[in-house]
KOLMAR-846117 format. One record per residue: x, y, z of N, C-alpha, C in turn. Coordinates in steps of 0.2 Angstrom, whole numbers, plus 5000, padded with zeros to 4 digits. Example, Ala and Ser with C-alpha at 12.3 -4.5 7.8 and 13.67 -1.06 7.14 Angstrom:
((5066, 4972, 5039), (5062, 4978, 5039), (5066, 4984, 5039));
((5064, 4989, 5035), (5068, 4995, 5036), (5064, 5000, 5039));
end
This chain:
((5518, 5423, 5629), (5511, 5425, 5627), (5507, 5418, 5628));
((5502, 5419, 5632), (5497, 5412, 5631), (5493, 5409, 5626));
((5494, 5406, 5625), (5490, 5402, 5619), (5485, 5396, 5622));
((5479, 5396, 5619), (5473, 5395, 5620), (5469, 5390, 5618));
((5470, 5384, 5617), (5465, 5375, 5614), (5458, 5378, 5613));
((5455, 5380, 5607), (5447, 5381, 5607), (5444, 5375, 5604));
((5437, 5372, 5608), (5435, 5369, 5602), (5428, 5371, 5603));
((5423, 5373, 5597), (5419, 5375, 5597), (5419, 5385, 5594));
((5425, 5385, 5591), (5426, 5391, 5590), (5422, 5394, 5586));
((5416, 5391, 5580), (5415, 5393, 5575), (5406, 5394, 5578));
((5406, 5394, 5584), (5401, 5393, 5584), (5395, 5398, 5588));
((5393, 5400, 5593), (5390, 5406, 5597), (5392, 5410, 5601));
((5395, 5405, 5605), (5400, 5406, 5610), (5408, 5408, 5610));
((5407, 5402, 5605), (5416, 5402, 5605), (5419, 5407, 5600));
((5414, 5410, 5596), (5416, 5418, 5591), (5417, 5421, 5595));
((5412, 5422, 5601), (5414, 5428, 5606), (5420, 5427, 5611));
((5419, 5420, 5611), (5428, 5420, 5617), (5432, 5419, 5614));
((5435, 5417, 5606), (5439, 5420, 5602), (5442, 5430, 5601));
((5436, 5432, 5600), (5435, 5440, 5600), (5439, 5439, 5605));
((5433, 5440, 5611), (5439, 5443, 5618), (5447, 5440, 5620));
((5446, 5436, 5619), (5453, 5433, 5617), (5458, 5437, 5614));
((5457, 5436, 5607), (5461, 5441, 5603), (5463, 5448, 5606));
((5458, 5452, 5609), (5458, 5458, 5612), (5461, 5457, 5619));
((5463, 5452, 5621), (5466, 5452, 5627), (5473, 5449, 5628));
((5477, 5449, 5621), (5482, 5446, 5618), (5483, 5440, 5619));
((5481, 5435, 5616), (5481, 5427, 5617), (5481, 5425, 5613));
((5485, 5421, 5610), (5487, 5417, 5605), (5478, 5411, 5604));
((5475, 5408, 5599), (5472, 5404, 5598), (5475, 5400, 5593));
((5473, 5395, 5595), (5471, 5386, 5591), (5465, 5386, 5591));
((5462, 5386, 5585), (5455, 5382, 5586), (5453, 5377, 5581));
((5447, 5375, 5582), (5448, 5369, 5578), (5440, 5369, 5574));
((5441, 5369, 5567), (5435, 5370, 5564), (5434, 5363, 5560));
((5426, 5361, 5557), (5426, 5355, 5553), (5431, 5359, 5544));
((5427, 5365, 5542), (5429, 5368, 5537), (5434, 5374, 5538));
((5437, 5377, 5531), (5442, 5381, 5532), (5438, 5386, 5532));
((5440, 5390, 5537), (5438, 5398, 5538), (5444, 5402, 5536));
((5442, 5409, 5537), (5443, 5416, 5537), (5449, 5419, 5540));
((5455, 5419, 5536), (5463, 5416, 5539), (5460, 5424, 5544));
((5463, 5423, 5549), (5463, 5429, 5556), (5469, 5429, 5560));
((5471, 5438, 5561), (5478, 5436, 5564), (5477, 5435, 5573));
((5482, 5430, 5574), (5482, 5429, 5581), (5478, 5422, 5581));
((5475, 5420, 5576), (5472, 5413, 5577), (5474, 5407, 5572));
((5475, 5402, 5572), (5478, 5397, 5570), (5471, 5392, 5569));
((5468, 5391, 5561), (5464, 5385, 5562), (5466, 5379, 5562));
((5463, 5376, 5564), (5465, 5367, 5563), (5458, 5364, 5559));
((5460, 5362, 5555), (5455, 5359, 5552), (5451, 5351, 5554));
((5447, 5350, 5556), (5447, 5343, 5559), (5439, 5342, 5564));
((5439, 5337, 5567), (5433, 5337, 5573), (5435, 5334, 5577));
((5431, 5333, 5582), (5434, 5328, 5588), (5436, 5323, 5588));
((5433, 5321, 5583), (5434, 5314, 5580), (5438, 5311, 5574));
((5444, 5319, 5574), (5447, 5319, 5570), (5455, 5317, 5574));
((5457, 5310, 5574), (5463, 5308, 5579), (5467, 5312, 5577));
((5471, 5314, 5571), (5476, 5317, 5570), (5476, 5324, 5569));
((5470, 5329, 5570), (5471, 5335, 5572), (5471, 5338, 5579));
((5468, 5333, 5583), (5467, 5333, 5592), (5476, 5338, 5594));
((5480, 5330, 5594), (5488, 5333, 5593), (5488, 5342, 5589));
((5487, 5341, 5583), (5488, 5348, 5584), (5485, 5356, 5585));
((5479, 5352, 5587), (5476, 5358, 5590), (5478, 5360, 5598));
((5481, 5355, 5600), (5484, 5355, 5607), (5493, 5358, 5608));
((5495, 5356, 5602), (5503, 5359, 5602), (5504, 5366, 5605));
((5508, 5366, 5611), (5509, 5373, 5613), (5506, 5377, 5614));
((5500, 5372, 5617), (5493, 5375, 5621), (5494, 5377, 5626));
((5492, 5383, 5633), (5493, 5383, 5640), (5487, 5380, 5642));
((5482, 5381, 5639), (5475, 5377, 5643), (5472, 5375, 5635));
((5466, 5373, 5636), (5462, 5367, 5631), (5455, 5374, 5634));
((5451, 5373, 5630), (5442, 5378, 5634), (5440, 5375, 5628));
((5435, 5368, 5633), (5432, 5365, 5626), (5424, 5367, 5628));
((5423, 5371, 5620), (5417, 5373, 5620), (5412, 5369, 5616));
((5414, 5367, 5610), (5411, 5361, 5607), (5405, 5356, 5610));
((5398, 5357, 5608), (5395, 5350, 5611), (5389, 5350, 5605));
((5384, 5346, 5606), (5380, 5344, 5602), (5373, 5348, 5606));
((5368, 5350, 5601), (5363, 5352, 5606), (5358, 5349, 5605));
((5357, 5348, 5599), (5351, 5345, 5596), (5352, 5340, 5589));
((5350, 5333, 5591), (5351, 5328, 5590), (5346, 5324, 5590));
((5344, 5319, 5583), (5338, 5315, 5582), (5337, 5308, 5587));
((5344, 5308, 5589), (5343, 5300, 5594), (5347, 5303, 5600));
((5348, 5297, 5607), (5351, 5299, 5609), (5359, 5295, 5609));
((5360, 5292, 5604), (5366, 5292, 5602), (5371, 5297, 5596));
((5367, 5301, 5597), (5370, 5309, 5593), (5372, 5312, 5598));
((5367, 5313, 5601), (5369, 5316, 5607), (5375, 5313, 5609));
((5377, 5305, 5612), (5383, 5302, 5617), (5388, 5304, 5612));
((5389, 5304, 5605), (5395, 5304, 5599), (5398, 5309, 5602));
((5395, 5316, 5603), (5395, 5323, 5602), (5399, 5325, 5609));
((5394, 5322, 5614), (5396, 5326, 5622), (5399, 5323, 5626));
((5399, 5316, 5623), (5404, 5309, 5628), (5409, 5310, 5625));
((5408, 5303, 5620), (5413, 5303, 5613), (5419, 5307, 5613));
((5415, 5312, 5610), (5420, 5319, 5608), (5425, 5323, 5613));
((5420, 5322, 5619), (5426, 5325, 5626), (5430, 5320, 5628));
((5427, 5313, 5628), (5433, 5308, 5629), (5439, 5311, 5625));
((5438, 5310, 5618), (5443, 5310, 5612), (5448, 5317, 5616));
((5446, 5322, 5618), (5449, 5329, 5618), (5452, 5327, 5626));
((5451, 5325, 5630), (5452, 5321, 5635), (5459, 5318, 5637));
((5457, 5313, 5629), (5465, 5308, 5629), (5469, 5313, 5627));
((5466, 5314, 5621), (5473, 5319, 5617), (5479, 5324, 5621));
((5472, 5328, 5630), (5478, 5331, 5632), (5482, 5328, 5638));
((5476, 5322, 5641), (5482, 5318, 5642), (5490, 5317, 5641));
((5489, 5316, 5633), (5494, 5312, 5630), (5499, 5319, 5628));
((5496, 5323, 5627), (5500, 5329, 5622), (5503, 5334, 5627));
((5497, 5337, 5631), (5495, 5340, 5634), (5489, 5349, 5630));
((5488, 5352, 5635), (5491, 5355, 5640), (5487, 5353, 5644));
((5490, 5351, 5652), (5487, 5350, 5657), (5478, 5355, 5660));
((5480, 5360, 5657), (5472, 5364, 5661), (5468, 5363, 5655));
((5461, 5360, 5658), (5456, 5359, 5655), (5450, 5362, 5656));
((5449, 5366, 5652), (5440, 5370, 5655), (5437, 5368, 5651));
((5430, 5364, 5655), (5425, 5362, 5650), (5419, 5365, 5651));
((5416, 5368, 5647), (5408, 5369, 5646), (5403, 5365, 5645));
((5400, 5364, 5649), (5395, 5359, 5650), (5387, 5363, 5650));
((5384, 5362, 5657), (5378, 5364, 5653), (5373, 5363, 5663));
((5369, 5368, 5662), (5364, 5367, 5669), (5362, 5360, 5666));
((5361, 5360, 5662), (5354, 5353, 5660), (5358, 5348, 5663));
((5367, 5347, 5664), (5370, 5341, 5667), (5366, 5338, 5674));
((5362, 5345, 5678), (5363, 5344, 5685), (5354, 5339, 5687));
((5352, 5337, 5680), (5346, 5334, 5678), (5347, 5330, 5672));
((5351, 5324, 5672), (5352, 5320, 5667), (5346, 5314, 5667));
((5343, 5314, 5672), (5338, 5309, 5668), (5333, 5312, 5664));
((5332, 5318, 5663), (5325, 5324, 5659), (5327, 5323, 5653));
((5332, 5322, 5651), (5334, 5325, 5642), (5338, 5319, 5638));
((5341, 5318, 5635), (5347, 5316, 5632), (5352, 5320, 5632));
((5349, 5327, 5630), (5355, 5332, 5629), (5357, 5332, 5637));
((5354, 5331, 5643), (5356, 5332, 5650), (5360, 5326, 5650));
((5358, 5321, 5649), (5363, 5316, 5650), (5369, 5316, 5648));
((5369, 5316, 5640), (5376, 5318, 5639), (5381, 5323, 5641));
((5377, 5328, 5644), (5384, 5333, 5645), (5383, 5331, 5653));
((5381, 5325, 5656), (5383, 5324, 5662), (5389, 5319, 5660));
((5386, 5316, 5656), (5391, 5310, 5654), (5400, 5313, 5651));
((5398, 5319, 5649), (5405, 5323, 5645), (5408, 5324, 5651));
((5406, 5329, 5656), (5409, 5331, 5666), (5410, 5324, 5667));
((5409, 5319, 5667), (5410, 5312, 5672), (5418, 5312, 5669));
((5417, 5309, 5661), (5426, 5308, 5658), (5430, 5315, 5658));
((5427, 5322, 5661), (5431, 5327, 5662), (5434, 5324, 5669));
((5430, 5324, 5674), (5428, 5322, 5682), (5435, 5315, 5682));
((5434, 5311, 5679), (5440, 5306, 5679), (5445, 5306, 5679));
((5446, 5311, 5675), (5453, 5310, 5671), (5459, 5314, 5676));
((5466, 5312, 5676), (5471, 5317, 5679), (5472, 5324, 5675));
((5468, 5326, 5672), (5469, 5335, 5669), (5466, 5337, 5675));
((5472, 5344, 5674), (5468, 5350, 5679), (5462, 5352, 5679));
((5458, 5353, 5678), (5451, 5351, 5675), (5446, 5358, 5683));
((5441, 5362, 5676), (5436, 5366, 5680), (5431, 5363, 5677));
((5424, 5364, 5678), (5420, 5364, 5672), (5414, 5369, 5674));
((5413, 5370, 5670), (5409, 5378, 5669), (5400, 5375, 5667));
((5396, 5375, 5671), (5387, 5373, 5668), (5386, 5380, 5666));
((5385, 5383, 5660), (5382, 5389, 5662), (5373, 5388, 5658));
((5372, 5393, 5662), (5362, 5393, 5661), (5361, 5394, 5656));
((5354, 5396, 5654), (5353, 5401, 5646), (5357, 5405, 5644));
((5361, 5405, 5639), (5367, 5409, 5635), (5365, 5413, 5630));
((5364, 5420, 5632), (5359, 5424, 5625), (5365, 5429, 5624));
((5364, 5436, 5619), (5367, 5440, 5618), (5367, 5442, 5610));
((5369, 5448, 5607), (5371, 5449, 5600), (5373, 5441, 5596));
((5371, 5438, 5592), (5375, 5435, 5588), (5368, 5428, 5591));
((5370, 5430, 5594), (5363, 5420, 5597), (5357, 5421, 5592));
((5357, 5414, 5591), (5349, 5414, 5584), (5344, 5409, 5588));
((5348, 5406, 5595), (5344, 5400, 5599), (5338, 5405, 5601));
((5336, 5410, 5604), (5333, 5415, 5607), (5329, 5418, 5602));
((5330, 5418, 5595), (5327, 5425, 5590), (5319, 5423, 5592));
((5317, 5416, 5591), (5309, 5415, 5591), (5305, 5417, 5596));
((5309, 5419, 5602), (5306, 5422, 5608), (5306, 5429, 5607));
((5313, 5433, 5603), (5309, 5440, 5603), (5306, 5441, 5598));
((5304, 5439, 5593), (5301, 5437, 5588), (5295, 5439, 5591));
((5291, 5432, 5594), (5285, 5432, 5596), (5284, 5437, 5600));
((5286, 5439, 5605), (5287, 5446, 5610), (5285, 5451, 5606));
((5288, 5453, 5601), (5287, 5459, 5596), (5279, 5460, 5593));
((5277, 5453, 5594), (5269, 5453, 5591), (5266, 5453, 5598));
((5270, 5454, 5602), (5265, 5454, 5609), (5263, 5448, 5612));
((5267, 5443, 5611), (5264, 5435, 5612), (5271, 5432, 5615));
((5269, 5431, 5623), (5276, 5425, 5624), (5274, 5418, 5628));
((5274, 5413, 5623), (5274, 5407, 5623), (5279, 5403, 5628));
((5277, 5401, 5633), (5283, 5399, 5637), (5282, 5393, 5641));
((5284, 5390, 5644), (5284, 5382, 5645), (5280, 5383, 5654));
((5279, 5378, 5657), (5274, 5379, 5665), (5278, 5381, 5667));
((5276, 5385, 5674), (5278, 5389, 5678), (5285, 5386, 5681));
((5289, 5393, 5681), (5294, 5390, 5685), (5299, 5396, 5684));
((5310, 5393, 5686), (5311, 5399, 5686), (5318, 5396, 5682));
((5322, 5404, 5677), (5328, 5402, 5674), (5332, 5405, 5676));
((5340, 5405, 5675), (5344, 5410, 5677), (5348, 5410, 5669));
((5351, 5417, 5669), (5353, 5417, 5660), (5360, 5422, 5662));
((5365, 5420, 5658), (5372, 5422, 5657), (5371, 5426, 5651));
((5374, 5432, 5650), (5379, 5438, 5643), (5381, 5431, 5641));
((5383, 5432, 5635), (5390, 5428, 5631), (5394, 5432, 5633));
((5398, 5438, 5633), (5403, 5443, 5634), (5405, 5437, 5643));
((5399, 5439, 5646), (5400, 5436, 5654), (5403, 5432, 5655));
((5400, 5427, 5649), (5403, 5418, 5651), (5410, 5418, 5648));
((5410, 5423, 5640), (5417, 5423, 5639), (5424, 5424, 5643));
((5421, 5431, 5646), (5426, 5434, 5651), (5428, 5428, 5658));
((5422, 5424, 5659), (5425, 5422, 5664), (5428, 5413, 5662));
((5428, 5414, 5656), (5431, 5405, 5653), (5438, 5408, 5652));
((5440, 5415, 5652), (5446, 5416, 5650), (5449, 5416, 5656));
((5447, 5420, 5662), (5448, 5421, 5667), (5450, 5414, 5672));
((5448, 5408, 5669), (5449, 5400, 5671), (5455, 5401, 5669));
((5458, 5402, 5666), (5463, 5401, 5662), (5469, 5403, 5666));
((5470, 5409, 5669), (5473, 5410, 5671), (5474, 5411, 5679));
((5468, 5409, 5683), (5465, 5408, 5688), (5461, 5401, 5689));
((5464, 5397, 5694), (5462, 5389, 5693), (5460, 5389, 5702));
((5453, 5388, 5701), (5449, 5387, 5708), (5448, 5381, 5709));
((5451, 5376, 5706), (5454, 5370, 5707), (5449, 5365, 5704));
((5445, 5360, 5706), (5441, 5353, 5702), (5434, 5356, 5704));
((5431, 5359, 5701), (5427, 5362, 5705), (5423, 5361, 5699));
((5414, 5363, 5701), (5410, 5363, 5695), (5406, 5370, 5697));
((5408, 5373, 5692), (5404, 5382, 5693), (5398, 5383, 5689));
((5393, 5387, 5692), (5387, 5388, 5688), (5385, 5396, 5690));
((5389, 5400, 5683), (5388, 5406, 5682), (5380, 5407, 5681));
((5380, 5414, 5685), (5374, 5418, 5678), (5375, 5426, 5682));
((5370, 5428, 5680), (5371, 5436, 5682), (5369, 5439, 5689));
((5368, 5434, 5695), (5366, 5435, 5699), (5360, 5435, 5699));
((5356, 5434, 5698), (5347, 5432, 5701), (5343, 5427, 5697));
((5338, 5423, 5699), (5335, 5421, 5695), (5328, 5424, 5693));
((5324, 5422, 5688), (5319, 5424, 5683), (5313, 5419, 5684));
((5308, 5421, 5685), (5304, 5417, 5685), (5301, 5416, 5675));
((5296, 5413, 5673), (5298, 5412, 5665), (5292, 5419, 5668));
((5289, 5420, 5669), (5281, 5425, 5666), (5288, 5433, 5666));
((5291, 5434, 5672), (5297, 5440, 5673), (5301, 5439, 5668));
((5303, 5435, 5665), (5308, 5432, 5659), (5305, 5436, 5652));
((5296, 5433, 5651), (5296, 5436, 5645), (5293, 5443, 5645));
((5289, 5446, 5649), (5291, 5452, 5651), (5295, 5455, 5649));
((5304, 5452, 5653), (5307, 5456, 5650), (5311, 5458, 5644));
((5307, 5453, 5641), (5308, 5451, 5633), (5307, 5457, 5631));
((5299, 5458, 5633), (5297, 5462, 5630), (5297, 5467, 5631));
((5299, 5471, 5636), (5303, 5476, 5636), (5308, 5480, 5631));
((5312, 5473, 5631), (5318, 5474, 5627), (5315, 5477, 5621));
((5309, 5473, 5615), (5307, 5476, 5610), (5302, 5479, 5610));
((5300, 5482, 5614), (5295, 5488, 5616), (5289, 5485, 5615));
((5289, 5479, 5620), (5279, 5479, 5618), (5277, 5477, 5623));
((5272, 5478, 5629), (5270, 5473, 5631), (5266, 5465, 5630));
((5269, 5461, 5632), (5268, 5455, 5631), (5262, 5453, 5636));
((5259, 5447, 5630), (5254, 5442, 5635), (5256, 5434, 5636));
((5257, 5434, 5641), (5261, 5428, 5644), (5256, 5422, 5641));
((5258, 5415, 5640), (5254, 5410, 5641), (5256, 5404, 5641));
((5260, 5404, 5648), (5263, 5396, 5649), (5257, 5391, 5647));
((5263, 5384, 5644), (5260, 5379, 5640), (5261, 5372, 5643));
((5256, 5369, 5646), (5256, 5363, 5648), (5261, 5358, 5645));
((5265, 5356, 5649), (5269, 5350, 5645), (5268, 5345, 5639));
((5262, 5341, 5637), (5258, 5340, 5634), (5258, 5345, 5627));
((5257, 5351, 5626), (5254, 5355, 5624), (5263, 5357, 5619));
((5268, 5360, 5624), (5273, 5358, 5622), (5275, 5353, 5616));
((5276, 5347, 5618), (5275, 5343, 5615), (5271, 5340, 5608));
((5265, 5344, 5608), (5261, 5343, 5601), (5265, 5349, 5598));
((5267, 5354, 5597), (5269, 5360, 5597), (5276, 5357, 5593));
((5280, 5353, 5596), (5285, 5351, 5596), (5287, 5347, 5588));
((5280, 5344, 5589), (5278, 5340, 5583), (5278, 5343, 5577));
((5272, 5349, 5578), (5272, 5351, 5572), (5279, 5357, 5569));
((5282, 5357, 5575), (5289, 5360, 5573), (5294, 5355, 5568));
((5292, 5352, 5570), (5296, 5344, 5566), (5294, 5343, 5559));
((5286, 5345, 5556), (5286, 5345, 5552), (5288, 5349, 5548));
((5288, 5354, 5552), (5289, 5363, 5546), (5296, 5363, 5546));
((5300, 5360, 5551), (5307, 5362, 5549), (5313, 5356, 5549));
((5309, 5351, 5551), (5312, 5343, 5551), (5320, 5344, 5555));
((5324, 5343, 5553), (5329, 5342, 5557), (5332, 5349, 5561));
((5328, 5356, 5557), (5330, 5361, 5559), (5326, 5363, 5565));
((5320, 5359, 5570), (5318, 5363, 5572), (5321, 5363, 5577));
((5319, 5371, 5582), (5323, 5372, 5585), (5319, 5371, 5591));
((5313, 5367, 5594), (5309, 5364, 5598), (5308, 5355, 5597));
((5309, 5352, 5601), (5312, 5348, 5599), (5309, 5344, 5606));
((5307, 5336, 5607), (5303, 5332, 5611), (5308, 5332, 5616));
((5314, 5333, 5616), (5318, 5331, 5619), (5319, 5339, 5624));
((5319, 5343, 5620), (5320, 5351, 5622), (5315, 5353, 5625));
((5309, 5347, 5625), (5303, 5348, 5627), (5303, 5347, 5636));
((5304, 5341, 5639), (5308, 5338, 5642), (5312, 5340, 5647));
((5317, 5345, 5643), (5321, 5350, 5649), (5316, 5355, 5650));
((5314, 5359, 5645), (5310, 5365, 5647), (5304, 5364, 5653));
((5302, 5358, 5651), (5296, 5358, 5658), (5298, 5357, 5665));
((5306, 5356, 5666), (5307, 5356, 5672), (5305, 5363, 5675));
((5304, 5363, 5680), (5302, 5370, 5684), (5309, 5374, 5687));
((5315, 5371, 5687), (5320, 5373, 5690), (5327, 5374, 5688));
((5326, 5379, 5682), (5336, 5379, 5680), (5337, 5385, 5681));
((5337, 5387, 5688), (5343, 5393, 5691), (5348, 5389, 5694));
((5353, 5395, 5692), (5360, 5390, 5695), (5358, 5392, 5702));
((5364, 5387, 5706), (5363, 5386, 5712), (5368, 5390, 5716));
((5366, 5394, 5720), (5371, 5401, 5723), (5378, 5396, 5727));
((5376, 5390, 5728), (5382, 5388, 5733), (5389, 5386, 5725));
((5385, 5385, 5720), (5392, 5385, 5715), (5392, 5391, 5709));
((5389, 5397, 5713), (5392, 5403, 5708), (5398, 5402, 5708));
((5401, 5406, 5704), (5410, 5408, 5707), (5410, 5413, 5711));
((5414, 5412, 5714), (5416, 5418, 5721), (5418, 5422, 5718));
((5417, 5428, 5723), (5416, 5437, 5719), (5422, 5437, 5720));
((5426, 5436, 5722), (5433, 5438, 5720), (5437, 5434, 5714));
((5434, 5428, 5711), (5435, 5427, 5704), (5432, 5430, 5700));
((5426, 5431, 5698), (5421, 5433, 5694), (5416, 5436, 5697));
((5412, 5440, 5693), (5407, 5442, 5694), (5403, 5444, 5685));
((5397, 5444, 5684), (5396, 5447, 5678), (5395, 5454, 5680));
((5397, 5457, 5673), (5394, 5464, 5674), (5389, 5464, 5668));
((5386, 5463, 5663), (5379, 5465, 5661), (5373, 5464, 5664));
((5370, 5465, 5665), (5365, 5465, 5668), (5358, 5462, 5663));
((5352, 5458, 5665), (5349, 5455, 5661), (5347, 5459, 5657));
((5343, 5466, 5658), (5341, 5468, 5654), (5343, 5472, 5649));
((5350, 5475, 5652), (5353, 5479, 5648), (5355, 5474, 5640));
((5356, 5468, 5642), (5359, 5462, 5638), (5353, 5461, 5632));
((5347, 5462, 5638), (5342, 5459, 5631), (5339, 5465, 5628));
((5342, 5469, 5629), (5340, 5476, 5625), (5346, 5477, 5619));
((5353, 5474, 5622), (5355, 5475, 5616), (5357, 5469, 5611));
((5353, 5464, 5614), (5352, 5457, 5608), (5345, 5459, 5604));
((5341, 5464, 5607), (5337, 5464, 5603), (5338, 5470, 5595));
((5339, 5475, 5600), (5344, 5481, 5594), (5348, 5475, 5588));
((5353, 5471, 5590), (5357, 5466, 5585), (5351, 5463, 5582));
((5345, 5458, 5583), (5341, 5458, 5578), (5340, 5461, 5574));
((5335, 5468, 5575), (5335, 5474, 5574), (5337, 5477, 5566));
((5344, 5477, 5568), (5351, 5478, 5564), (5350, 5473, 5556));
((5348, 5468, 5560), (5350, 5461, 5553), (5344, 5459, 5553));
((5338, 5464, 5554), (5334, 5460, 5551), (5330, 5455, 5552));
((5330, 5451, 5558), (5329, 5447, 5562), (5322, 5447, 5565));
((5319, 5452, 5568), (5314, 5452, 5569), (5311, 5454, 5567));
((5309, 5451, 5560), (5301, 5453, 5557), (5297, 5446, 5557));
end
């Protein structure tokens, strides 16, 4: 039976590729800061990245490592390197030294423009110590990651709901299922397309005005688009900092990726359709992250 290195299991992503996991009989290690929810088929570790003596055991009798773990938002950009350098270095040696040789990491489009962010930097800086090392090593950028369970997104169908979608200058994004990205980070696992750097999404790209559109589709309203001047962004950002200080989820630095005009992945490093392919479709997807709001409450 396979067994599975998670790290970032507690988190958007990694609850869904745990799920599918479990339902696809896979042994899991994951590794959480605090103790959770004993679950059968899965094994916590208690510990962080930065934890030398759990690394070893969350690696023990692992067949691959899928490090999901990273840092998004962070007040310096030494939060940032702790998190998405640091931390992957750490996971790094440990399967160096421990093993298991297969290494899938989760990186991020933003790496493919590391001078715009801090958040781009470091997760270029994370792929470089993946990129180095003798592990068998994929790495995975995936686009906008939405679905049931994401709270990164709620402020978008939020404002869509009142008929308002707020969105950054003109330009174009590609977005990923979580189920998608899940399926196809398991699918690494046991299909190795070798050193390669993959950038999923559902097949097409979005421009932002088509994007919130189809927001609003999804919660039944028509929307009035109003791209916002970078500048504009940025006092916006501000006042986000006041209302929610560390929690806001608009952020000078997130300002800075959003205004670039170009984060579709790029068709020369989709996966080939004979490994992967998504099947939700965008809007299928955002029709039923919106019903999940819906459900909890989320969108008032």
């Amino acid at each position: 039976m396979t067994t599975i290195a998670v790290t970032g299991g507690t988190g958007f992503v990694g609850k869904r590729l745990i799920d599918l996991a479990l339902e696809r009989g896979y042994m899991v290690r994951a590794l959480a800061r605090s103790p959770q929810e004993p679950r059968d088929g899965v094994t916590w570790i208690i510990g962080a990245l930065d934890s030398t003596d759990a690394l070893p055991r969350l690696l023990a009798g692992a067949d691959a490592t899928i490090h999901v773990a990273g840092v998004v938002n962070a007040p310096t950009r030494d939060g940032f390197a702790a998190g998405n350098i640091a931390g992957t270095r750490a996971l790094v040696e440990a399967a160096l030294t421990h093993g298991p040789q297969r290494f899938i990491h989760v990186s991020s489009l933003s790496a493919r423009e590391p001078d715009l962010s801090h958040y781009g930097w470091s997760k270029r800086g994370g792929e470089d110590v993946v990129a180095a090392s003798a592990l068998d090593w994929t790495v995975v950028r995936p686009p906008a990651v939405y679905g049931p369970g994401d709270l990164e997104m709620r402020d978008v169908f939020r404002l869509a709901r009142l008929g308002l979608a707020l969105m950054p200058p003109p330009g174009r994004l590609s977005l990923i299922h979580v189920d998608d990205l899940a399926r196809l980070l398991l699918i690494l696992v046991e299909r190795d397309p070798g050193r390669v750097i993959l950038e999923p999404d559902d097949g097409r790209s979005w421009t932002h005005e088509a994007f919130a559109r189809a927001v609003g589709t999804a919660v039944g309203q028509r929307v009035l688009t109003l791209p916002l001047p970078k500048g504009l962004l940025s006092l916006t950002a501000s006042a986000d900092k006041l209302l929610r200080g560390d929690k806001a989820k608009l952020t000078q630095d997130r300002v800075n990726y959003l205004a670039h005009p170009d984060w579709a992945a790029e068709p020369s490093r989709r996966p080939s359709g004979d490994l992967w392919r998504a099947e939700i479709a965008t809007p299928a997807g955002l029709a039923a992250t919106a019903a999940w709001y819906r459900a909890n409450g989320l969108l008032r």
